[in-house]
N, C-alpha and C positions, 0 to 999 in steps of 0.2 A: 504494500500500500504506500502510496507516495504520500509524502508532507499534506499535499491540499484534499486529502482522505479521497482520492481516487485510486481505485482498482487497478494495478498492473500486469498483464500479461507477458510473459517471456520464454519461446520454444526452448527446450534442451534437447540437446541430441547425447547423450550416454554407449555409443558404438564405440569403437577405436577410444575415441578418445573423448573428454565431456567438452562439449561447446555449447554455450549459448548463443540466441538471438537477439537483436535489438529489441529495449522495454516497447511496450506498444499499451496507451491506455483503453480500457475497457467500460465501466463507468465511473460514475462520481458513487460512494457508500454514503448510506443516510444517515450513519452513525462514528460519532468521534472514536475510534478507535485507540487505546493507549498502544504504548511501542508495545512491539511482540517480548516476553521473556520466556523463556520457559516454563511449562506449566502453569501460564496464565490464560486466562477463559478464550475461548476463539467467539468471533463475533458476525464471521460465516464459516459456512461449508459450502466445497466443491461437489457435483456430481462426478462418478466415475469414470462420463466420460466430459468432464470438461463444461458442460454445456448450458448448465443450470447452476445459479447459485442459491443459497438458502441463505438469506441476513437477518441478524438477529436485531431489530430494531425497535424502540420505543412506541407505546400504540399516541397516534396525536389526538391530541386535543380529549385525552380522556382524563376525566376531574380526579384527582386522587382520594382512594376508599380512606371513611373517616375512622381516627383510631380510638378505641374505646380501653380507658383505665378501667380496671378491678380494683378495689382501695379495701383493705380490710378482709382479702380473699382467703385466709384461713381460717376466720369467722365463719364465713359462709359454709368451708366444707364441714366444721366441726356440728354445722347447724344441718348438715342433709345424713346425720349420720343416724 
């Protein structure tokens, strides 16, 4: 993935010897992606052959679910017993 979170594709050839091809971009991702480290989350998937991606994106414009305190919840369980 390039700096401006666009998608890059690049052929290798693995015979003889490893060669790449020149980068060639693919799209822009909907998602800021952090630098890659190892064994940190992926933010898409590739299909097997290449052709399909799966991105992992934020849904828009959906309200955030409201969060509910429990105050004094070992009262309650001591009261359902």
């Amino acid at each position: 993935m390039a700096p401006d979170r666009t998608l890059i594709a690049v052929d290798v050839k693995t015979d003889a010897a490893f060669r790449f091809g020149s980068p060639r971009p693919l799209f822009a991702m909907p998602v800021l992606a952090p630098r890659y480290t190892p064994g940190s989350p992926s933010y898409f998937a590739v299909s097997a052959d290449g052709q399909r991606f799966l991105v992992n994106t934020p849904v828009e414009d959906a309200a955030p679910e409201p969060m509910q305190v429990v105050v004094n919840w070992p009262a309650t369980l001591a009261g359902s017993r």
